[in-house]
MARLOZA-111427 format. One record per residue (C-alpha): y, x, z; residue in one letter. Coordinates in steps of 0.2 Angstrom, whole numbers, plus 5000, padded with zeros to 4 digits. Example, Ala and Ser with C-alpha at 12.3 -4.5 7.8 and 13.67 -1.06 7.14 Angstrom:
<recs>
+-------+------+------+-----+
| north | east |   up | res |
+-------+------+------+-----+
|  4978 | 5062 | 5039 |   a |
|  4995 | 5068 | 5036 |   s |
+-------+------+------+-----+
</recs>
This chain:
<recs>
+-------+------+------+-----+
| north | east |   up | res |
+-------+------+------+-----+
|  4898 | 5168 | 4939 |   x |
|  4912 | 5172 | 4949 |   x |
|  4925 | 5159 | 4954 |   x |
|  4942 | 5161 | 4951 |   x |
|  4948 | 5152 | 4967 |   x |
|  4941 | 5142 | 4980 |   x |
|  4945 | 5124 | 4971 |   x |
|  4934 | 5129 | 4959 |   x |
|  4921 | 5132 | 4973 |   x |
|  4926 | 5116 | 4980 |   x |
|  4924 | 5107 | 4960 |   x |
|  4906 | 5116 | 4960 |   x |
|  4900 | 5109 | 4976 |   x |
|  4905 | 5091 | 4970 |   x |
|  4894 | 5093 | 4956 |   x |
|  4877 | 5099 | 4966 |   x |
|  4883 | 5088 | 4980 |   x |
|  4888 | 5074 | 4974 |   x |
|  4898 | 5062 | 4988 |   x |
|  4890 | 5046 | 4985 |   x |
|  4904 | 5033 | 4988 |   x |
|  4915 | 5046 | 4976 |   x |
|  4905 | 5041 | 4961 |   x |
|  4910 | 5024 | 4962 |   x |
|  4923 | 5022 | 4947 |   x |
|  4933 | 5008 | 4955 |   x |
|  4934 | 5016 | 4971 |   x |
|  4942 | 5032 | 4962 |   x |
|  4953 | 5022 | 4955 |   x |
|  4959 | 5011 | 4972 |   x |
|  4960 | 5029 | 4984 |   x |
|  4969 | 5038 | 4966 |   x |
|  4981 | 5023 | 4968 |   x |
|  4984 | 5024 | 4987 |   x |
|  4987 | 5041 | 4986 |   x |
|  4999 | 5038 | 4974 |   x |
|  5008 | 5025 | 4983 |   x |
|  5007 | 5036 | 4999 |   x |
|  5016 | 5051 | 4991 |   x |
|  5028 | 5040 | 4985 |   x |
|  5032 | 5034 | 5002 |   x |
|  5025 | 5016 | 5000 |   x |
|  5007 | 5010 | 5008 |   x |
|  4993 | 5000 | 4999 |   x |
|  4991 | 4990 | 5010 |   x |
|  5008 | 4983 | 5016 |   x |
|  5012 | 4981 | 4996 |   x |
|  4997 | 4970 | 4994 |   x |
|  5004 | 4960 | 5010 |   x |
|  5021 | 4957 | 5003 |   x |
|  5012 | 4954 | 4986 |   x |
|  5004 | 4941 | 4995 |   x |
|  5018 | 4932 | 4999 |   x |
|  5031 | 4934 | 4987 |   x |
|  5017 | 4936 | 4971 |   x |
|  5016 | 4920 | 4970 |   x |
|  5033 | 4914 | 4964 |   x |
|  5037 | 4914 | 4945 |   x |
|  5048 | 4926 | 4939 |   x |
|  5060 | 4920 | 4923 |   x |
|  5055 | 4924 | 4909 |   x |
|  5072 | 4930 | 4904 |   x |
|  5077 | 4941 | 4915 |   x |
|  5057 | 4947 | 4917 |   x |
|  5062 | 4953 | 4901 |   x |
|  5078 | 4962 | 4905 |   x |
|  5071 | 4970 | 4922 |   x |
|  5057 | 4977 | 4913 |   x |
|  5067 | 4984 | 4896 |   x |
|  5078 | 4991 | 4908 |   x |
|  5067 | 4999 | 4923 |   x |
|  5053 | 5005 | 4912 |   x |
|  5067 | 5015 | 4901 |   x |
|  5076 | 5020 | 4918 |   x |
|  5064 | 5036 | 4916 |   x |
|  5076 | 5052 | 4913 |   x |
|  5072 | 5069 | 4922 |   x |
|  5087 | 5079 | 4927 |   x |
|  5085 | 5097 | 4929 |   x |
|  5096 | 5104 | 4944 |   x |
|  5091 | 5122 | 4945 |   x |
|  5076 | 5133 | 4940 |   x |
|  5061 | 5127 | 4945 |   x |
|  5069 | 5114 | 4954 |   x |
|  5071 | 5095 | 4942 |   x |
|  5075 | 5076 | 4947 |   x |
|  5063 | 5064 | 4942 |   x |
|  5070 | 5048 | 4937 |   x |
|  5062 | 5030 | 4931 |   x |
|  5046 | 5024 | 4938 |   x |
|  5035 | 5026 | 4951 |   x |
|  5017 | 5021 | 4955 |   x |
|  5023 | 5004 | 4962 |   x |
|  5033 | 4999 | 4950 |   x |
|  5021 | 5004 | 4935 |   x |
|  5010 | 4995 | 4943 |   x |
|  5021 | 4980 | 4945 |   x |
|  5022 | 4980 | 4925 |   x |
|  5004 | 4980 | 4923 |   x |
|  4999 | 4965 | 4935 |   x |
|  5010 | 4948 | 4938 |   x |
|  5010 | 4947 | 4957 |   x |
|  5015 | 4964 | 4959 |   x |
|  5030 | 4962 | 4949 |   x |
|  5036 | 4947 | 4957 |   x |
|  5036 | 4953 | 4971 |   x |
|  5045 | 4969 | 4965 |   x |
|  5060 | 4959 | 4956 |   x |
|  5063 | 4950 | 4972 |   x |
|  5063 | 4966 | 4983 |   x |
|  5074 | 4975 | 4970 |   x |
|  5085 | 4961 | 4973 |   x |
|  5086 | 4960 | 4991 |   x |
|  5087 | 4979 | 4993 |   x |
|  5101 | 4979 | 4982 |   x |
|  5111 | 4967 | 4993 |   x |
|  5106 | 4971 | 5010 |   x |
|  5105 | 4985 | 5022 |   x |
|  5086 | 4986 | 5022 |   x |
|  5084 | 4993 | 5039 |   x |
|  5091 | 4975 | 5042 |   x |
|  5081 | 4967 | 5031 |   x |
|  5064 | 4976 | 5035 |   x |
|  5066 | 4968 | 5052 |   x |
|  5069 | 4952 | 5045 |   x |
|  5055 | 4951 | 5033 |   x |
|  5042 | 4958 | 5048 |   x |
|  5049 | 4944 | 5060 |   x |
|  5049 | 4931 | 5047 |   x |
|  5030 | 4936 | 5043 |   x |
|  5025 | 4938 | 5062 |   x |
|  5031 | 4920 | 5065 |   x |
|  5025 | 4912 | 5049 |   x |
|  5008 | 4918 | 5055 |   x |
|  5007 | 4912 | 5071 |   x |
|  4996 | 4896 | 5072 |   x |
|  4987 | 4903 | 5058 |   x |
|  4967 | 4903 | 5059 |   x |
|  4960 | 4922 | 5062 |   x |
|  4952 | 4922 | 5047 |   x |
|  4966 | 4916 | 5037 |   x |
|  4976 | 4930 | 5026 |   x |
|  4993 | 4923 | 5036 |   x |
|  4988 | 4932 | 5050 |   x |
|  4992 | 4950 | 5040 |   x |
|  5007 | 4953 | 5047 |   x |
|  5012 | 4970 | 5041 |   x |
|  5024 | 4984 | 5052 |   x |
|  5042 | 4983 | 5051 |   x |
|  5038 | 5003 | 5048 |   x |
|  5027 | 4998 | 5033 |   x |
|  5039 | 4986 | 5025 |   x |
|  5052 | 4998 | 5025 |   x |
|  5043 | 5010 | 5019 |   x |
|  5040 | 4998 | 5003 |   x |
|  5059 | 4994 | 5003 |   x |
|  5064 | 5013 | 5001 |   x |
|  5052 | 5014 | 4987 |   x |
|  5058 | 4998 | 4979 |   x |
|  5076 | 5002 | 4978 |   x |
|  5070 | 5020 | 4972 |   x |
|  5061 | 5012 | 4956 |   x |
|  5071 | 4998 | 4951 |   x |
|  5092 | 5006 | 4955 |   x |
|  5092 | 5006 | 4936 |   x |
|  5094 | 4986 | 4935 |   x |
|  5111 | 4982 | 4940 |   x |
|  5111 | 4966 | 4951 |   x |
|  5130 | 4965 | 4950 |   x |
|  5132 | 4955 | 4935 |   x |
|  5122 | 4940 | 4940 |   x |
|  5129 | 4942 | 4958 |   x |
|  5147 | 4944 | 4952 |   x |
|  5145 | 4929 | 4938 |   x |
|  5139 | 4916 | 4952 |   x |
|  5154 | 4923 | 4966 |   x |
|  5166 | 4919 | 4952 |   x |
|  5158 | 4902 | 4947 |   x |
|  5160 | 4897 | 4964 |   x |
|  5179 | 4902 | 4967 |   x |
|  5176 | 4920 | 4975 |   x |
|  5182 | 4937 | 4971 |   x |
|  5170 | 4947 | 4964 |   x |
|  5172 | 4959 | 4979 |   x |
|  5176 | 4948 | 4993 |   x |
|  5161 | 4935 | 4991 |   x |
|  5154 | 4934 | 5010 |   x |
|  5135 | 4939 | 5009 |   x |
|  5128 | 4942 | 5024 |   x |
|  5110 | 4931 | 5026 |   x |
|  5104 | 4923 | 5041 |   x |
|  5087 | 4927 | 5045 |   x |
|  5079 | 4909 | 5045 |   x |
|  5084 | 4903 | 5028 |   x |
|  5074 | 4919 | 5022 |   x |
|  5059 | 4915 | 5035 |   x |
|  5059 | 4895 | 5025 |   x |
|  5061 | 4902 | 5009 |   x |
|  5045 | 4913 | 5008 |   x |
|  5035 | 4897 | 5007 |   x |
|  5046 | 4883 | 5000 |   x |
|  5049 | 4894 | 4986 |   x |
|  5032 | 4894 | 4978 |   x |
|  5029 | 4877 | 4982 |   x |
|  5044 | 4870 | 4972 |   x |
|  5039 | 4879 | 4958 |   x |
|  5020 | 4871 | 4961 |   x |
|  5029 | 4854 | 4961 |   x |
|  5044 | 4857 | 4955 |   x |
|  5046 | 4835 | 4953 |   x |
|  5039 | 4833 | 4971 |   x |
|  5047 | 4844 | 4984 |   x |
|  5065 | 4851 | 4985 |   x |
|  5076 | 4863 | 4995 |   x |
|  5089 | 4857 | 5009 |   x |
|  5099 | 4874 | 5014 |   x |
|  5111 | 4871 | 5025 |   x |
|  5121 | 4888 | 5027 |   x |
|  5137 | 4893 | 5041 |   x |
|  5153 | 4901 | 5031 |   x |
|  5168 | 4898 | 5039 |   x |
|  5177 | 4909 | 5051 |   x |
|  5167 | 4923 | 5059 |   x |
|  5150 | 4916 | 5049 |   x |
|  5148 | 4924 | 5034 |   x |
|  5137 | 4915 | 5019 |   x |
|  5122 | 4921 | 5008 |   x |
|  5126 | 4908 | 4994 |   x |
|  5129 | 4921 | 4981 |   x |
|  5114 | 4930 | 4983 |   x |
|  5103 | 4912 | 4987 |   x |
|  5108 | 4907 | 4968 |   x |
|  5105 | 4924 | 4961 |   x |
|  5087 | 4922 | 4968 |   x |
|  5083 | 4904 | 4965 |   x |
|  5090 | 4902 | 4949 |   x |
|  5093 | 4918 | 4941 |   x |
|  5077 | 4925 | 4944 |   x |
|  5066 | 4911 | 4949 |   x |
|  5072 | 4899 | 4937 |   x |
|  5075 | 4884 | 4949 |   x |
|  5090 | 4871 | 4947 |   x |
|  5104 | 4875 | 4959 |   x |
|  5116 | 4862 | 4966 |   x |
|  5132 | 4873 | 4977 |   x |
|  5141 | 4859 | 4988 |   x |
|  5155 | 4872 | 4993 |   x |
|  5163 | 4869 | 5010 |   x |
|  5180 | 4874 | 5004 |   x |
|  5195 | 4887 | 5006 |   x |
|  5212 | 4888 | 5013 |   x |
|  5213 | 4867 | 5016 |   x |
|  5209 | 4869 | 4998 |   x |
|  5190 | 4858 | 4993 |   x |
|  5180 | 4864 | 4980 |   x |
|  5169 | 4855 | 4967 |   x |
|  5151 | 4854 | 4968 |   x |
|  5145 | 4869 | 4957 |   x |
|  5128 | 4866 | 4946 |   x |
|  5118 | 4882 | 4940 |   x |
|  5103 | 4873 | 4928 |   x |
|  5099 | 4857 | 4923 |   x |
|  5111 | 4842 | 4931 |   x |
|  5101 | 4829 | 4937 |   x |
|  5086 | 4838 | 4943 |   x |
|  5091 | 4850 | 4959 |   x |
|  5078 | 4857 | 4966 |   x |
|  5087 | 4867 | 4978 |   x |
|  5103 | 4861 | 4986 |   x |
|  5113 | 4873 | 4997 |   x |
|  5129 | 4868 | 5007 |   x |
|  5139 | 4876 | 5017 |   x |
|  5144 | 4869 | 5033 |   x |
|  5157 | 4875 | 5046 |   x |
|  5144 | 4878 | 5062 |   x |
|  5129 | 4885 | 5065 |   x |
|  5123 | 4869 | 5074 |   x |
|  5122 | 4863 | 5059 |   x |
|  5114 | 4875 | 5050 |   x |
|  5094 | 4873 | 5044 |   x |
|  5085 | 4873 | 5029 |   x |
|  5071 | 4860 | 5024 |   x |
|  5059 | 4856 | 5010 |   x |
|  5060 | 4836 | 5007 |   x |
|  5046 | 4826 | 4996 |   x |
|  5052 | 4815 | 4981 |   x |
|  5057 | 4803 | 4994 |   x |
|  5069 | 4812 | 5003 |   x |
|  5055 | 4814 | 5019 |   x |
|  5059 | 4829 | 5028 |   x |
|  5042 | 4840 | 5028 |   x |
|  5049 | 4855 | 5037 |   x |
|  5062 | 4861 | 5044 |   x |
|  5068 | 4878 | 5051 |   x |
|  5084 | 4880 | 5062 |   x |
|  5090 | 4897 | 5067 |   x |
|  5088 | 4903 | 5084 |   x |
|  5101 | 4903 | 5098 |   x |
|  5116 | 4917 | 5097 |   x |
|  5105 | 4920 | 5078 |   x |
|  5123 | 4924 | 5070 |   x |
|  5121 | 4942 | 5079 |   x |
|  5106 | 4942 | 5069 |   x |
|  5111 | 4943 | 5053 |   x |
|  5103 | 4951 | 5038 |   x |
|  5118 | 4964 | 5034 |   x |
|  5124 | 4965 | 5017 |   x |
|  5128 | 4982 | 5009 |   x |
|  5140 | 4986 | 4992 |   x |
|  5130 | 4995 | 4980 |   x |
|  5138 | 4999 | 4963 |   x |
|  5131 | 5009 | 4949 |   x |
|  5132 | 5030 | 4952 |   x |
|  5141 | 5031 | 4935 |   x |
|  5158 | 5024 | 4937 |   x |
|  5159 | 5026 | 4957 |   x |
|  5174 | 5033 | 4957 |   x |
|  5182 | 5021 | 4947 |   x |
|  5176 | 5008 | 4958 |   x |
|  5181 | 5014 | 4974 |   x |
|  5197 | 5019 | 4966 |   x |
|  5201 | 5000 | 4960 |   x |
|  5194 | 4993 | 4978 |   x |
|  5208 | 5004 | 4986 |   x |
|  5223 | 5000 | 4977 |   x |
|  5219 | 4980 | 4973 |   x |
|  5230 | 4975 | 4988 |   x |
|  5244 | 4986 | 4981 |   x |
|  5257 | 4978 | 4969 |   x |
|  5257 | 4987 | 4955 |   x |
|  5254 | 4982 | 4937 |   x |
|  5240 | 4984 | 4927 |   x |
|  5247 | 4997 | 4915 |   x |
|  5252 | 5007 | 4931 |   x |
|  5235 | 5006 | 4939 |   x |
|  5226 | 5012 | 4923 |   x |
|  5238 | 5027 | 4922 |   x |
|  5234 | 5030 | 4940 |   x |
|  5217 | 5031 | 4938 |   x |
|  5218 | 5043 | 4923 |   x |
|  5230 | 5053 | 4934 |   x |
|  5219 | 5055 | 4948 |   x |
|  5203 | 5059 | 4935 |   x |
|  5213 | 5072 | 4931 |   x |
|  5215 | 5080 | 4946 |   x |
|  5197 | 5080 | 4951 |   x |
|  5195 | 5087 | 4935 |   x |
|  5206 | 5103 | 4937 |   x |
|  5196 | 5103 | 4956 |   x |
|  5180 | 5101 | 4947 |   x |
|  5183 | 5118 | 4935 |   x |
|  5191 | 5128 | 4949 |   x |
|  5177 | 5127 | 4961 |   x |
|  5164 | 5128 | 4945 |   x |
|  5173 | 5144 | 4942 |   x |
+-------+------+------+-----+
</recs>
């Protein structure tokens, strides 16, 4: 029998020559999956490294719920030409996040970061972080897996791909708000140690969430920026931990403690502070004993982890729009107006270059 093209030559062969570590089913399955992954951009092995670290926090189950309604129906193919269509919704490592617990956990908290920060910025910060947790670590010990900044961004790209469908601006703009900011003037920026303490002290206050509490001590003040916002978002939006905000205040003005969960049981505390000297963040036992503590580094403020705006595709426009003309004195009614005279415009433009 004749054959019709040389992949059917090649399916033949298989079958008289059977490779033998081919005909392992789980071993299909694992190469299927990193394939998947690879053309996807991601690597199976860095994705199982970061699932190693930020697998093992807990999820809320209220917003596990939101995030996967909303990512797993993100899936909408948009046909740009003939031949040529934009896939939407999905990908190998998010499917697979839905299926397996650790996998999503880490995914939630990764969509979350990505959609804050520059994630060049942030790959660097999570390799460093990971480098340096590892050190003193035994050679046989998993903490010595230190993945590529290369690698991690890899899985970042991927993430933000995914997820974009789950709007992180709500939370992020509820909590700028509860604490006295503008929604778009909330300072954001992250310095690096408070992410290297918080892949470990994390996971242990949820283990013992009556035994060992947070002590973050963040610089805001002027020419530091703060990560406050985006530190709530994470430990009590998404992991479900009791937040207590001790604001360093505004304009001569002081602001109230703010409390995000229980009162009475805090498990993570974050104040802001005017210095970096000051700065640190520790995990204490139910008597206050100091367990560990991480400062940043000298000259660490150039360091930063840089925040980035992100805002839905739909409604760009608008958004831009309203960002520009905020600091003009103009009324509501006459900004509205504004707005539908310029989407008119770009209408007309919109037509004439379509025709």
């Amino acid at each position: 029998m004749a054959f019709s093209n040389q992949f059917a030559l090649s399916l033949e062969l298989t079958r008289l020559l059977p490779i033998s570590w081919a005909t392992n089913k789980a071993t299909e399955a694992f190469m299927s999956r990193a394939r998947d992954l690879l053309h996807s951009g991601s690597d199976i092995v860095v994705e199982e490294d970061l699932a190693n670290v930020f697998g093992r926090n807990k999820i809320s189950p209220t917003l596990s719920s939101s995030f996967k309604n909303i990512v797993a129906k993100s899936n909408s193919n948009v046909s740009l030409w003939e031949g040529i269509t934009l896939q939407g919704g999905p990908g190998p490592t998010t499917l697979r996040a839905l299926r397996e617990t650790p996998y999503f956990a880490m995914v939630v908290q990764l969509s979350l970061l990505v959609w804050i920060f520059d994630i060049r910025y942030l790959a660097t910060a999570i390799a460093d972080a990971l480098r340096e947790r590892s050190e003193g670590a035994p050679l046989s010990s998993k903490l010595q897996s230190s993945p590529s900044r290369t690698g991690i961004l890899g899985v970042l790209q991927v993430c933000e791909q995914q997820t974009s469908a789950f709007n992180w601006n709500m939370l992020l703009h509820a909590v700028s708000k509860s604490l006295g900011y503008e929604a778009n003037e909330a300072p954001i920026d992250f310095p690096p140690f408070v992410l290297q303490g918080l892949l470990d002290m994390f996971p242990m206050v949820q283990t013992l969430p009556n035994e060992r509490f947070i002590q973050i001590q963040i610089p805001v003040g002027k020419g530091l920026n703060s990560g406050t916002s985006a530190l709530v978002v994470w430990a009590h939006h998404v992991l479900d931990l009791n937040v207590l905000v001790r604001p360093l205040g505004r304009n001569g003005k002081a602001i109230p403690n703010v409390r995000f969960g229980r009162a009475g049981l805090e498990q993570v505390c974050i104040e802001e502070v005017a210095t970096e000297d000051e700065a640190a963040i520790t995990l204490l036992d139910s008597s206050k004993e100091h367990l560990l503590s991480i400062r940043p580094e000298p000259y660490a403020e150039y360091h930063l982890i840089g925040a980035v705006k992100k805002i839905p595709a739909r409604g760009w426009g608008n958004a831009v729009l309203h960002d520009n003309i905020s600091h003009l004195e103009i009324s509501g009614k006459k900004t509205h107006a504004l707005i539908k005279d310029l989407q008119i415009v770009t209408s007309a433009f919109a037509y004439i270059v379509a025709c």
